[in-house]
N, CA, C and O atoms as a Tinker XYZ file with bonds, in Angstrom:
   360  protein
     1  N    -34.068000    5.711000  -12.238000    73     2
     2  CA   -34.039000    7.079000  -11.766000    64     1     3
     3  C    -35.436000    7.660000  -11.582000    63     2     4     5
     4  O    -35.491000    8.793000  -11.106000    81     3
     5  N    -36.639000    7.002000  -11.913000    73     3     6
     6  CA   -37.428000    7.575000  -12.391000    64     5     7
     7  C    -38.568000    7.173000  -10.906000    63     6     8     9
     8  O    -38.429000    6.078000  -10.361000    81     7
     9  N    -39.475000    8.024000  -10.465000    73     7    10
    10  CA   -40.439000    7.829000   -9.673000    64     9    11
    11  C    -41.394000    6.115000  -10.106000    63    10    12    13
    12  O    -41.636000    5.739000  -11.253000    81    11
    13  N    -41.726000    5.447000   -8.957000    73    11    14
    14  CA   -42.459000    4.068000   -9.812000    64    13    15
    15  C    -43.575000    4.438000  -10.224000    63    14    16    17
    16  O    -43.900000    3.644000  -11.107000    81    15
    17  N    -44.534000    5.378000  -10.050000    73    15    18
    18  CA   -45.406000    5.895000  -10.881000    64    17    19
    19  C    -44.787000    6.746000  -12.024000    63    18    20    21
    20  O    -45.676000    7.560000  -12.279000    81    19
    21  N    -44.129000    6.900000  -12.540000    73    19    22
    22  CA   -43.459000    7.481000  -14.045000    64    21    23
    23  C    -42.824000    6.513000  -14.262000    63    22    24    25
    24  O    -42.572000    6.522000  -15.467000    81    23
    25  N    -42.269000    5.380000  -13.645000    73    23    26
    26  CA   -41.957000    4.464000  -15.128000    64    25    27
    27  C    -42.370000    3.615000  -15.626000    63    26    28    29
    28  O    -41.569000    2.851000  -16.165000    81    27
    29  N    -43.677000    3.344000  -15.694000    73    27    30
    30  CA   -44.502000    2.623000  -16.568000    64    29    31
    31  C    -44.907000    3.340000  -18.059000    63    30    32    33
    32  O    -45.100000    2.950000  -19.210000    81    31
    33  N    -44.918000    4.951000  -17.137000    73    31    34
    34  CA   -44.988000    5.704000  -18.516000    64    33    35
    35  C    -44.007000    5.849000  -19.517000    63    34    36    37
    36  O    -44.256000    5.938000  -20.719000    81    35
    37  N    -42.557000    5.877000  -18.850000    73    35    38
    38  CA   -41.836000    6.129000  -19.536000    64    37    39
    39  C    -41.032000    4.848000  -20.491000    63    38    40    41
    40  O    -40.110000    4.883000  -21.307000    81    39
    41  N    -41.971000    3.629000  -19.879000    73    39    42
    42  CA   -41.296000    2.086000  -20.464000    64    41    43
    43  C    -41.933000    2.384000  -22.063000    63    42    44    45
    44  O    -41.317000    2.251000  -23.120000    81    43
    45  N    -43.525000    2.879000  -21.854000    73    43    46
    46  CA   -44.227000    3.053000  -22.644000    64    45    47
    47  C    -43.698000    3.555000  -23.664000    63    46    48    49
    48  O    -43.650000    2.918000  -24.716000    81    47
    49  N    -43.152000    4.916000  -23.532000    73    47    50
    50  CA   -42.782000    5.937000  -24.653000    64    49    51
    51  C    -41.612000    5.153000  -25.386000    63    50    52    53
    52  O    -41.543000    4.997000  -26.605000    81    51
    53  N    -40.613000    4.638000  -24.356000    73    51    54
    54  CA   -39.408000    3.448000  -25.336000    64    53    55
    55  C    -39.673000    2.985000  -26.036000    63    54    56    57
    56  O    -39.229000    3.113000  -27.176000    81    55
    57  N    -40.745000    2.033000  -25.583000    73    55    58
    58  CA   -41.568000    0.876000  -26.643000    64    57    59
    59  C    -41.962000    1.225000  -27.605000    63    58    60    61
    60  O    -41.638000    0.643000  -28.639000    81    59
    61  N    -43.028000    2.586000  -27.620000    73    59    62
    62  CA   -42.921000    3.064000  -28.740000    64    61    63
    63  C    -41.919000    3.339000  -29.864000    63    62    64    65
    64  O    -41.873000    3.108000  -31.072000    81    63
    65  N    -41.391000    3.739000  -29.250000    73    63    66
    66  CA   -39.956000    4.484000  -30.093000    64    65    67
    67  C    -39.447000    3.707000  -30.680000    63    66    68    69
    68  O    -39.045000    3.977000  -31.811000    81    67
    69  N    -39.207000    1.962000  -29.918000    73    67    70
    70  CA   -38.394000    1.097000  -30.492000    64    69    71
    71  C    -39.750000    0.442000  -31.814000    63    70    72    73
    72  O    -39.387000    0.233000  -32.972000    81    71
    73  N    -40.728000    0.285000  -31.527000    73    71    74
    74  CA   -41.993000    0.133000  -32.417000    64    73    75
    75  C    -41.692000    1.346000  -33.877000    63    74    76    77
    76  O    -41.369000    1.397000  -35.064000    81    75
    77  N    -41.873000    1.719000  -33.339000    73    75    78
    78  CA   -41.559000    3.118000  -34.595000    64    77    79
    79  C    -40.056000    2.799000  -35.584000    63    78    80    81
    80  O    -40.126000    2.592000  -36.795000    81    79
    81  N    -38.817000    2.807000  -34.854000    73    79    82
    82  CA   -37.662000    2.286000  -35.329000    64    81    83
    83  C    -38.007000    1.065000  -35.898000    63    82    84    85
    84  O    -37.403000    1.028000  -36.970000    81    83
    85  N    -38.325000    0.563000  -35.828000    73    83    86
    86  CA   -38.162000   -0.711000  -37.120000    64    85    87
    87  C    -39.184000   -0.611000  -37.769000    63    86    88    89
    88  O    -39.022000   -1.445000  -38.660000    81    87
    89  N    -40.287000   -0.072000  -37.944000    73    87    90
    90  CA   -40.516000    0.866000  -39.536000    64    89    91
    91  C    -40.021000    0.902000  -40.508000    63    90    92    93
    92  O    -38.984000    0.244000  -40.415000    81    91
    93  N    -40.165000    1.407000  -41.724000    73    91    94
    94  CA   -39.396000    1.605000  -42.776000    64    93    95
    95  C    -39.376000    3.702000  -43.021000    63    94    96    97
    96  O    -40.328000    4.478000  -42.941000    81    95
    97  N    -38.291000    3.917000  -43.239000    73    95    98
    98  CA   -38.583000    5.204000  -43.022000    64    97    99
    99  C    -40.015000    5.946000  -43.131000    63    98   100   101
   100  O    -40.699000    5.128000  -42.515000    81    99
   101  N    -40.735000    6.771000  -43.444000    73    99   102
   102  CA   -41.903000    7.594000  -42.854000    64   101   103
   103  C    -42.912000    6.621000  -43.163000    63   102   104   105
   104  O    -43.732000    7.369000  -43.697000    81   103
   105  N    -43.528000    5.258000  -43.210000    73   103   106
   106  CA   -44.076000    4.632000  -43.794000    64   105   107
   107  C    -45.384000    4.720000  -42.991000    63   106   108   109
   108  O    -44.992000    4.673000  -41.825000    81   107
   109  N    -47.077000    4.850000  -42.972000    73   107   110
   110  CA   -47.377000    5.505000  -41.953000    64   109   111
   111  C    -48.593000    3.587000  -41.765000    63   110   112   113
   112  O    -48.498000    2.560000  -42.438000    81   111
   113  N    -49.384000    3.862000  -40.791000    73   111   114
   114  CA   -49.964000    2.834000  -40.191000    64   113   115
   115  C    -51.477000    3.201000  -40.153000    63   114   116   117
   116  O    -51.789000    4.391000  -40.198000    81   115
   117  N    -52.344000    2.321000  -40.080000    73   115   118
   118  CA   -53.171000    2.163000  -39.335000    64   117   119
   119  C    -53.220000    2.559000  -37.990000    63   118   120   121
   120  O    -54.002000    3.493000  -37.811000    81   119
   121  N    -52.608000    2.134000  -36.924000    73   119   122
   122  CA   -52.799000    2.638000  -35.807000    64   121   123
   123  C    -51.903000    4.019000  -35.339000    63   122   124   125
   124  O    -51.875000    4.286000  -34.138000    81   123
   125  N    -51.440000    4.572000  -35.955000    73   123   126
   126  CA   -50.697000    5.812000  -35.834000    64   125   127
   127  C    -51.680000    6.602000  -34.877000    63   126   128   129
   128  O    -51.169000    7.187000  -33.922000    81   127
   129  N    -53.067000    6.666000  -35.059000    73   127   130
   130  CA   -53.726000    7.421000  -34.725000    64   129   131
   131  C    -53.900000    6.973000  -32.835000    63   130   132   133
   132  O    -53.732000    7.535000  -31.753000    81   131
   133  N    -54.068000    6.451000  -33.038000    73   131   134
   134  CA   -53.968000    5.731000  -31.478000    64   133   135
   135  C    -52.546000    5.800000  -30.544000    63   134   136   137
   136  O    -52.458000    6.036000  -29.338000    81   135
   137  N    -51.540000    5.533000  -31.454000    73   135   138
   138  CA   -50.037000    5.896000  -30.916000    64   137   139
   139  C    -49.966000    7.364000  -30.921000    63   138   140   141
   140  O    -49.106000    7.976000  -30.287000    81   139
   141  N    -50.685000    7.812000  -31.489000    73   139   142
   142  CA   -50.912000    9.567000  -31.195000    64   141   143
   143  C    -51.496000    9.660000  -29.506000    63   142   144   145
   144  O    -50.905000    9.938000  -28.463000    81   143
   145  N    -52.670000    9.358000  -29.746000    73   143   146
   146  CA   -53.755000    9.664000  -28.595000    64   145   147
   147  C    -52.361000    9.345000  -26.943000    63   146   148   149
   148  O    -52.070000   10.068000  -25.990000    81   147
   149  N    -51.829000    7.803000  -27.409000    73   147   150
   150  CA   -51.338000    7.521000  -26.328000    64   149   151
   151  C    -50.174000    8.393000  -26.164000    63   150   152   153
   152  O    -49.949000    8.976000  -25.103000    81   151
   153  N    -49.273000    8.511000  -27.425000    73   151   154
   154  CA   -48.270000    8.904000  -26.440000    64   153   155
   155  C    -48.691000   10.576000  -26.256000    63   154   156   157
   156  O    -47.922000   11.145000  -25.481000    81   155
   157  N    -49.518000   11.250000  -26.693000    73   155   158
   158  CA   -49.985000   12.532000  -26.068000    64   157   159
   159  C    -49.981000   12.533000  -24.802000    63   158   160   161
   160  O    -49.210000   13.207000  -24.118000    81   159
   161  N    -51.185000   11.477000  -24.211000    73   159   162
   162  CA   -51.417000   11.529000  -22.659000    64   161   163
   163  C    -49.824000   10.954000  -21.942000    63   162   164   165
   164  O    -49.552000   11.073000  -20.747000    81   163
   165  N    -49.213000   10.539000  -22.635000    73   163   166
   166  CA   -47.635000   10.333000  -21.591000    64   165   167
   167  C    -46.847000   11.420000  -21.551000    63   166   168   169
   168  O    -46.117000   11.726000  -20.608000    81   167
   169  N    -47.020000   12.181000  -22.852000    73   167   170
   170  CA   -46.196000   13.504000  -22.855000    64   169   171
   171  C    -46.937000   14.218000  -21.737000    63   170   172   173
   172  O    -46.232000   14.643000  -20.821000    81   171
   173  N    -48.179000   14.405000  -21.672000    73   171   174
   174  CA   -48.708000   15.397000  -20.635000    64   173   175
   175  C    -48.877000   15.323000  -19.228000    63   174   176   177
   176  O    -49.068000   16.136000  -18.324000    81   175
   177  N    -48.707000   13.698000  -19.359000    73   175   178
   178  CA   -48.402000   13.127000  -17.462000    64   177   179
   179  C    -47.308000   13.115000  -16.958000    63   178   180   181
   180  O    -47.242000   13.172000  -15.730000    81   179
   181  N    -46.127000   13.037000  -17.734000    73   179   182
   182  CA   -44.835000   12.933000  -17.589000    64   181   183
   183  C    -44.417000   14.657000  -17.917000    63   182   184   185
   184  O    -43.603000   15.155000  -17.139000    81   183
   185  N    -44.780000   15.239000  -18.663000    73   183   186
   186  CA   -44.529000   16.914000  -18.311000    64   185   187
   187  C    -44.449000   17.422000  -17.156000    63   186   188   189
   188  O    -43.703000   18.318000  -16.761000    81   187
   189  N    -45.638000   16.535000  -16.327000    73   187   190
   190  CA   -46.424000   17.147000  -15.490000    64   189   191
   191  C    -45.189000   17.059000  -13.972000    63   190   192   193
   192  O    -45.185000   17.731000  -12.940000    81   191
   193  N    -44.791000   16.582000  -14.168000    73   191   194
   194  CA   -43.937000   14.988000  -13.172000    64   193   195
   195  C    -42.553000   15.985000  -12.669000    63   194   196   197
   196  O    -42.428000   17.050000  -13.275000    81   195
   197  N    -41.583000   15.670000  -11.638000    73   195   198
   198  CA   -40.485000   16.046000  -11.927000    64   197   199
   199  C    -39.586000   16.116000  -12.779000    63   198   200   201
   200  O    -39.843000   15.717000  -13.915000    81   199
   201  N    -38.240000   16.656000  -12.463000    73   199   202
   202  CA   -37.738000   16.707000  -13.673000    64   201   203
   203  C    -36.891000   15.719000  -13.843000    63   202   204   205
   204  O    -35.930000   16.117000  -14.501000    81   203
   205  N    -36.784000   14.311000  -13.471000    73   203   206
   206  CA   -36.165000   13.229000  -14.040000    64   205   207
   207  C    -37.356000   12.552000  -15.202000    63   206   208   209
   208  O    -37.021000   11.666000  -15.989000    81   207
   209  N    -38.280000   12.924000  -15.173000    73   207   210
   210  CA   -39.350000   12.413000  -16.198000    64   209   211
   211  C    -39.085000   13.440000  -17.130000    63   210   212   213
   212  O    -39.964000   13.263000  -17.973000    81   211
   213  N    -38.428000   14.375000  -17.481000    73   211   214
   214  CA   -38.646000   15.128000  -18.471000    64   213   215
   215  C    -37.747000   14.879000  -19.628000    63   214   216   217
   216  O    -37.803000   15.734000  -20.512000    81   215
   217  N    -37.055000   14.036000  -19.779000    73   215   218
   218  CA   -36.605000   13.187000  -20.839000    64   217   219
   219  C    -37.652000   12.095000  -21.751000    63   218   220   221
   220  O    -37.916000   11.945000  -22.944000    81   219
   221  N    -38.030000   11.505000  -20.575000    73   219   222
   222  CA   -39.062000   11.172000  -21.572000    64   221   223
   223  C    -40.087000   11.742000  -21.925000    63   222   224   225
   224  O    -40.582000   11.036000  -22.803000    81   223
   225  N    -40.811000   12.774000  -21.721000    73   223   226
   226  CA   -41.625000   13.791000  -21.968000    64   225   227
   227  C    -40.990000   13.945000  -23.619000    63   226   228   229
   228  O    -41.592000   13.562000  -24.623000    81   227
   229  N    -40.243000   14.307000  -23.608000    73   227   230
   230  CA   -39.292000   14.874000  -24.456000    64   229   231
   231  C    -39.080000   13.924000  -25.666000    63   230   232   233
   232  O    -39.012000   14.427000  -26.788000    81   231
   233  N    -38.971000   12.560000  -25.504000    73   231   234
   234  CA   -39.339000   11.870000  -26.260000    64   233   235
   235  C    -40.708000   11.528000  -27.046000    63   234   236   237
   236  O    -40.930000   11.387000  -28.249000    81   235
   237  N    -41.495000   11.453000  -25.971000    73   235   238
   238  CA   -42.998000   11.620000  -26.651000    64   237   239
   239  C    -43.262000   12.497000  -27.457000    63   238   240   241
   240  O    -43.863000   12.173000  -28.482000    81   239
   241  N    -42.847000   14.030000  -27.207000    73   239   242
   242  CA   -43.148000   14.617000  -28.384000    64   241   243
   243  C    -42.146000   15.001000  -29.304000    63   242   244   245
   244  O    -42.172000   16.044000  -29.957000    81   243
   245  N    -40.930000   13.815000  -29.358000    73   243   246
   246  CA   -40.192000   14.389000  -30.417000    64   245   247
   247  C    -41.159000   12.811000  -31.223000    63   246   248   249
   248  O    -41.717000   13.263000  -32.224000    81   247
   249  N    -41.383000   11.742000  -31.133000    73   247   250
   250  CA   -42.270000   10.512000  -31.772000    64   249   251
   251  C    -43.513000   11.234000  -32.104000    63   250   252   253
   252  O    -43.975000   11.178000  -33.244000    81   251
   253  N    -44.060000   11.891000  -31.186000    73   251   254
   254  CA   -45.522000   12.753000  -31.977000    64   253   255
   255  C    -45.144000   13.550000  -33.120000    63   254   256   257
   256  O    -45.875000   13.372000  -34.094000    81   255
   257  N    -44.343000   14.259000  -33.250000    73   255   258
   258  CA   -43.892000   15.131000  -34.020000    64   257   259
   259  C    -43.343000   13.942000  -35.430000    63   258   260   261
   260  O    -43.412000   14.451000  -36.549000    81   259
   261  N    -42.872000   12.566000  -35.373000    73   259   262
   262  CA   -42.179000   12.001000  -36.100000    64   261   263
   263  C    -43.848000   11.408000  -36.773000    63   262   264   265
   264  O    -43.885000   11.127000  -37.971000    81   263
   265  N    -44.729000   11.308000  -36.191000    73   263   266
   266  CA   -46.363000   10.840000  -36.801000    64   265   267
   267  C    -46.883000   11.545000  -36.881000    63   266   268   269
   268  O    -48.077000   11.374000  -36.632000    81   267
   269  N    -46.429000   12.855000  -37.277000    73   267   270
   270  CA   -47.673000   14.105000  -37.475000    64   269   271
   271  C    -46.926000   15.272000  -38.059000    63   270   272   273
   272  O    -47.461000   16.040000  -38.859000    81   271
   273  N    -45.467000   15.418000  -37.580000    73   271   274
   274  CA   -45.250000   16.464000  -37.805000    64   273   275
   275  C    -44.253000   16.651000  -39.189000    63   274   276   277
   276  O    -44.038000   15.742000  -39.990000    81   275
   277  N    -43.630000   18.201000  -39.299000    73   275   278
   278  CA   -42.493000   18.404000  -40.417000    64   277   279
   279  C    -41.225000   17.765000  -39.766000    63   278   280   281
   280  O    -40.907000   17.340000  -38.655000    81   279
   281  N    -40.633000   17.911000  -41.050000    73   279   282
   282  CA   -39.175000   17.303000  -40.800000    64   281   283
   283  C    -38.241000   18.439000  -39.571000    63   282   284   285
   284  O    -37.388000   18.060000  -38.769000    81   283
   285  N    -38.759000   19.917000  -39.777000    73   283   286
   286  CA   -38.286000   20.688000  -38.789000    64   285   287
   287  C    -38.310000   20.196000  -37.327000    63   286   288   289
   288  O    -37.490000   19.869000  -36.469000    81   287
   289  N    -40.125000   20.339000  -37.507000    73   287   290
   290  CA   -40.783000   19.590000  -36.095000    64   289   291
   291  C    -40.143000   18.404000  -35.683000    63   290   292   293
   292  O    -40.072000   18.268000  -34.462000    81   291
   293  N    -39.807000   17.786000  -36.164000    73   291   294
   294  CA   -39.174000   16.398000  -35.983000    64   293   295
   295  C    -37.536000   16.642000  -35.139000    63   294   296   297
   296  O    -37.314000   16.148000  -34.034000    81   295
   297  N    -36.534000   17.463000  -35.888000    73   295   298
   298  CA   -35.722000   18.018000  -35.763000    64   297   299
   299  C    -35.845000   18.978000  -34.169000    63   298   300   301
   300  O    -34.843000   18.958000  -33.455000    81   299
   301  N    -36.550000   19.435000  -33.895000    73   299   302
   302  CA   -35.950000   20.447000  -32.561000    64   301   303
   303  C    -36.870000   19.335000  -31.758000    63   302   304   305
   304  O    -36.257000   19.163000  -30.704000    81   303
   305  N    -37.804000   18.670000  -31.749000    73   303   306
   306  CA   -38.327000   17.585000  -30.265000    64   305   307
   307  C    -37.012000   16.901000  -30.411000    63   306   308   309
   308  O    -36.375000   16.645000  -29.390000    81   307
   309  N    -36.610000   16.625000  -31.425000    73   307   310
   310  CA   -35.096000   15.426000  -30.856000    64   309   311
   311  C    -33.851000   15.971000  -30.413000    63   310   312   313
   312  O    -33.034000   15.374000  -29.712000    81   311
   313  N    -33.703000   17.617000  -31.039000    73   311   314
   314  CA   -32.963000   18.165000  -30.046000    64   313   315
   315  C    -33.309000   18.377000  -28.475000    63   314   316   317
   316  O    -32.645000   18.108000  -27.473000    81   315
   317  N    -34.554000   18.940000  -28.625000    73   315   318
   318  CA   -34.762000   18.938000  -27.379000    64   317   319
   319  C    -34.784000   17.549000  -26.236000    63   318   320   321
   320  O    -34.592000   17.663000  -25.026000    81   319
   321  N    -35.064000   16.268000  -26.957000    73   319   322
   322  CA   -34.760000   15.290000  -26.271000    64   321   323
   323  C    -33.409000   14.927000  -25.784000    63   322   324   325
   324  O    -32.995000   14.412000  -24.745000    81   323
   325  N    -32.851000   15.366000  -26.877000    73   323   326
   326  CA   -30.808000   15.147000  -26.273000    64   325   327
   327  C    -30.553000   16.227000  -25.000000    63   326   328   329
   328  O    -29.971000   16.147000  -23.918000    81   327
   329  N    -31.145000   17.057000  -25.563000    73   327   330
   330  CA   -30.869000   18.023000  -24.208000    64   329   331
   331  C    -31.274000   17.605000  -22.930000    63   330   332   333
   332  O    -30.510000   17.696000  -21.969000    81   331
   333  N    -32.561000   17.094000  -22.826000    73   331   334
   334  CA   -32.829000   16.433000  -21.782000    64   333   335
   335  C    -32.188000   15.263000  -21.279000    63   334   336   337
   336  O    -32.042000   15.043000  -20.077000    81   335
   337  N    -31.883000   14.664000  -22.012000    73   335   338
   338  CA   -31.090000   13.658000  -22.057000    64   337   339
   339  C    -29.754000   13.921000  -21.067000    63   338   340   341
   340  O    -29.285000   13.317000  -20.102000    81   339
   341  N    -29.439000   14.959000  -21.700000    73   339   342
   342  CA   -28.042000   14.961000  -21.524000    64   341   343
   343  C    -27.545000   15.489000  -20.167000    63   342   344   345
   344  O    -26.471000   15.402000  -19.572000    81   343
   345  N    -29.037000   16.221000  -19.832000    73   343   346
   346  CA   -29.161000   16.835000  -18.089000    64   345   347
   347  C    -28.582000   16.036000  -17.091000    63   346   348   349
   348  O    -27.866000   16.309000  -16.127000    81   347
   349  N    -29.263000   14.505000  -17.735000    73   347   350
   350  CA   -28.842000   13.583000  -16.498000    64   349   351
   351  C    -27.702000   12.296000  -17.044000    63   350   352   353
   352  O    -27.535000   11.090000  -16.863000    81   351
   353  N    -27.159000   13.278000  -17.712000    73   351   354
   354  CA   -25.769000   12.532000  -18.017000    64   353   355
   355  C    -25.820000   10.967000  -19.063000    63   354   356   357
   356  O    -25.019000   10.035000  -19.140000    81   355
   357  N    -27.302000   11.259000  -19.847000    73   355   358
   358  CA   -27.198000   10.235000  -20.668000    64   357   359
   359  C    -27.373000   10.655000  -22.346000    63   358   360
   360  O    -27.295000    9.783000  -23.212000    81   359
């Protein structure tokens, strides 16, 4: 669904996500800091984008929020990701 310039970004943010999921709950890393930097710049290129990219936008910063943020913070990016989600019927 996604423009071919947005889905490299948005393969990205998966990968992450699925990287992150097999973790052990909040257990934190060495490179966290770098999975910051990156998925920042995907949240902000993919913001930027139409709105079939805004699901994954939406993901990026509900995963930023899961390496940085409160359990709240954590809580409304993943609502807000379902919502997006759910725009386009997934």
């Amino acid at each position: 669904m996604l423009a071919e310039s947005e889905a490299p970004k948005a393969r990205a943010v998966v990968a992450i996500a699925r990287q992150l999921a097999e973790r052990r709950g909040s257990e934190r890393s060495e490179g966290d800091a770098a999975l910051r930097r990156e998925l920042n710049q995907h949240f902000e290129l993919l913001g930027r984008r139409g709105a079939r990219a805004l699901p994954a936008a939406a993901l990026a910063r509900a995963l930023l929020a899961q390496l940085s943020g409160t359990q709240r913070d954590i809580d409304e990016a993943l609502n807000d990701a379902q919502q997006k989600l759910s725009m386009f019927g997934l």
